[in-house]
C-alpha positions in Angstrom: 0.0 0.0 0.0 1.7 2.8 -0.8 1.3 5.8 1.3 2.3 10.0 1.4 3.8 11.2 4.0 2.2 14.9 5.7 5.0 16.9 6.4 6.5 19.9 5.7 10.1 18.1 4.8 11.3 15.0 4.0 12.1 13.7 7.7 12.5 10.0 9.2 10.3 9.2 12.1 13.0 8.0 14.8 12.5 7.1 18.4 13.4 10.3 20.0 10.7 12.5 17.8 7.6 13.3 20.2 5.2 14.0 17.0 3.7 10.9 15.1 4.0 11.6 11.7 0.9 11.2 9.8 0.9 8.9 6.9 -2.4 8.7 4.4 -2.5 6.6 1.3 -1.2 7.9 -2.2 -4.3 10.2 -3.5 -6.3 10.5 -0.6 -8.9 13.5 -0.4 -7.7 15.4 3.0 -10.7 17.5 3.5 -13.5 16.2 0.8 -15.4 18.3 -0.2 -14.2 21.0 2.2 -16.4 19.2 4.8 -13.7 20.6 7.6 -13.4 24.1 8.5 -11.0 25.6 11.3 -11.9 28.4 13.9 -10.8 30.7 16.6 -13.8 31.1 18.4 -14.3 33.0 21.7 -14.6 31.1 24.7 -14.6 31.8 28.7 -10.8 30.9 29.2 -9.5 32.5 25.7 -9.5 32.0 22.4 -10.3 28.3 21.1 -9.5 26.1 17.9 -12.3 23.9 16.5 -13.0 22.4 13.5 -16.4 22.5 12.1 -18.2 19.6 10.4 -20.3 20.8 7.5 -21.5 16.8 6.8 -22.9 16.4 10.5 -22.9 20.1 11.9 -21.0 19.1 14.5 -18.2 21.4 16.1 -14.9 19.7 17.0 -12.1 20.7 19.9 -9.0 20.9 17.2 -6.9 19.8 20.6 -7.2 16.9 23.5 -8.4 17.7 26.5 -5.4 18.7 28.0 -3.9 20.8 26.0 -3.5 24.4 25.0 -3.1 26.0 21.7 0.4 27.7 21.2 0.9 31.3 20.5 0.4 30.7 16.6 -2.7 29.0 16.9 -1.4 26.0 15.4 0.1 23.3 17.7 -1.3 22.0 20.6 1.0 22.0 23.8 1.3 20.1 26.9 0.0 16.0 27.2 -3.3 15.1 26.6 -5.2 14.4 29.7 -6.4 10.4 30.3 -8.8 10.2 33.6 -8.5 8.1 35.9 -10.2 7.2 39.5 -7.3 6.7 42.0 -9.5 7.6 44.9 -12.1 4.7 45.1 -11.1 1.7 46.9 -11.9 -1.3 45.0 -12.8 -1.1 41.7 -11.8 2.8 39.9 -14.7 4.3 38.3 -13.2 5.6 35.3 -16.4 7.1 33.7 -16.8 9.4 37.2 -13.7 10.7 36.2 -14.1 11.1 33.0 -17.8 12.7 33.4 -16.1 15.2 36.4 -13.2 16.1 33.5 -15.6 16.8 30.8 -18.0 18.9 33.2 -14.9 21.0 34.4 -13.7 21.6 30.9 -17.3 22.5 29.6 -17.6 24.7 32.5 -14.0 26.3 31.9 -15.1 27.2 28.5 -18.8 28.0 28.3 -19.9 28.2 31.8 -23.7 29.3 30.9 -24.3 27.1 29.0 -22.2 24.1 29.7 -22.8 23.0 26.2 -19.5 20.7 25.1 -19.8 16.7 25.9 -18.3 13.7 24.9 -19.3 12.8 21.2 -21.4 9.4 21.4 -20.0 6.2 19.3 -21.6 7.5 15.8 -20.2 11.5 16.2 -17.1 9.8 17.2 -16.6 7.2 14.1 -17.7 9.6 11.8 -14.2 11.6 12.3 -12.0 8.3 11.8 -10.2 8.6 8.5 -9.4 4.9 7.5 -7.2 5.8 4.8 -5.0 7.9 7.3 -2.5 6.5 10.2 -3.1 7.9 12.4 -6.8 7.6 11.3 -7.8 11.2 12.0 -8.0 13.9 9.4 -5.3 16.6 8.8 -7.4 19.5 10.1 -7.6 18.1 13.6 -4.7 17.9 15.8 -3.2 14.4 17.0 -0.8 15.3 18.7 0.7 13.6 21.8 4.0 15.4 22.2 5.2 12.6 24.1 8.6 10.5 23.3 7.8 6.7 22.2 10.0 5.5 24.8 8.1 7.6 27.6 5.1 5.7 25.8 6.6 2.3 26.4 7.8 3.2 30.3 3.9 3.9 30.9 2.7 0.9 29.7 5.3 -1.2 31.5 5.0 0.8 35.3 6.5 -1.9 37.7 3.3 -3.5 39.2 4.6 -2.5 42.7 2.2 -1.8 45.4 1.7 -1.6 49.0 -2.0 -0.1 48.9 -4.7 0.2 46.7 -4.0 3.6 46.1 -0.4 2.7 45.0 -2.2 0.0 42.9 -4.5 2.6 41.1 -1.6 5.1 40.3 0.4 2.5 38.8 -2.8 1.2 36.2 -3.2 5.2 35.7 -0.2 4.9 34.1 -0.3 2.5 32.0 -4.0 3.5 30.7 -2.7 6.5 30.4 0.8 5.0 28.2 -2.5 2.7 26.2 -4.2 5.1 25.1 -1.5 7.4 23.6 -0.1 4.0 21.9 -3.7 3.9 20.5 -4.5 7.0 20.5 -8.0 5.9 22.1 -10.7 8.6 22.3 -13.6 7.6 24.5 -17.0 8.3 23.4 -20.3 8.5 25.6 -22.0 5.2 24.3 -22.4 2.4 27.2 -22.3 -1.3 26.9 -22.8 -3.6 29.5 -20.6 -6.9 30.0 -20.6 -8.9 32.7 -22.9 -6.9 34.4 -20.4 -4.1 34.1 -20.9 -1.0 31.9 -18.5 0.4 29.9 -18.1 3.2 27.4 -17.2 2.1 23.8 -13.8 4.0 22.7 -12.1 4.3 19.1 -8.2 3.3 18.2 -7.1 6.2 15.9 -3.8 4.6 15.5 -4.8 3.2 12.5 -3.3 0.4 12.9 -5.8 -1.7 14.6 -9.8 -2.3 14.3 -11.4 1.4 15.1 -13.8 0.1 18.3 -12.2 -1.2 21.3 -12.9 -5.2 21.6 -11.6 -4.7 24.9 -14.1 -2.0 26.2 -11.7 0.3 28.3 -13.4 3.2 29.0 -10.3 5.3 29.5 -8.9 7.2 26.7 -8.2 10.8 25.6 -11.0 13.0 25.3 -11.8 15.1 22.4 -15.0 17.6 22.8 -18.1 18.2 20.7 -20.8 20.2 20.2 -23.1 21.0 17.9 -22.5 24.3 15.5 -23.7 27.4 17.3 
């Protein structure tokens, strides 16, 4: 399959670059149709980057939770944020933690009216770009800026505990090192299993089948709201 690479040189992806380098099939259609528009709008904390969805009028946070927009209004600094319950003893209640993350970042940006969520499984599929790796498309941001090998260490935290707080900090971690190796994005449709409900999420890697067979419910979290 032969693939272009978006960049603005001709550069070799090595293990010490933070940014994933997004690759999309020879010929691909980037924005089809012009379906994706990019905005500065005006929020309660600043000014905001979204992309707009002419196909579903759905309006897009161009960054992860998480992160800021630079100075240019281009890249989004900082690490995305991946929630986690390390205060529960017992089982972590991931989607509390998610819910209380998404409710503090509405609330930091449109306090009146509280109006960005989580997208459901539908909003959030309709964004995957199968012909892209990652699978998202160019006029949303994907990045992690975070080394492969800091990647790795997350996902292999020692499993050494002496309480169950220690115990949840450690499998924050490596959620947290899962999800930007998958670059999972959790949506707000349940499913129960085992008398357990979780939240479907969505691999943008690319690289793997888009819905979670394994149905974590933590991932990174990407807002959206409908058009105003």
């Amino acid at each position: 399959m032969k693939y272009l690479t978006l960049s603005l040189a001709l550069v070799t992806l090595s293990a010490h670059t933070t940014e994933v380098i997004q690759e999309c099939r020879t010929g691909t259609d980037l924005n089809p149709n012009q379906r994706f528009t990019q905005q500065i709008i005006t929020t309660d904390m600043g000014d905001y980057k979204v992309v707009n969805d002419a196909a579903t009028g759905l309006q897009w946070s161009y960054c992860f939770v998480g992160q800021e927009l630079d100075a240019n209004q281009v890249d989004c600094i900082g690490k995305p944020t991946v929630p986690y319950d390390t205060q529960t003893e017992g089982y972590a209640n991931i989607r509390r933690a998610t819910i209380e993350q998404i409710q503090r970042e509405s609330k930091r940006l449109d306090g009146r009216n509280l109006s960005w969520r989580l997208p459901n499984i539908k909003e959030l599929l309709s964004i995957y770009n199968e012909h892209c790796k990652p699978a998202t498309y160019s006029m949303f941001s994907h990045s992690l800026n975070t080394y492969p090998e800091e990647i790795a260490a997350l996902i292999n935290t020692p499993l050494e505990h002496n309480n169950w707080q220690e115990y949840h900090t450690i499998f924050s971690l490596r959620d947290r090192g899962k999800a930007y190796q998958n670059h999972t994005v959790v949506s707000d449709t349940a499913v129960t299993h085992n008398n357990y409900m979780y939240y479907y999420t969505v691999n943008f890697n690319g690289w793997s089948t888009p819905i979670d067979k394994d149905r974590k419910s933590s991932g990174l979290l990407r807002l959206v709201r409908k058009i105003p």
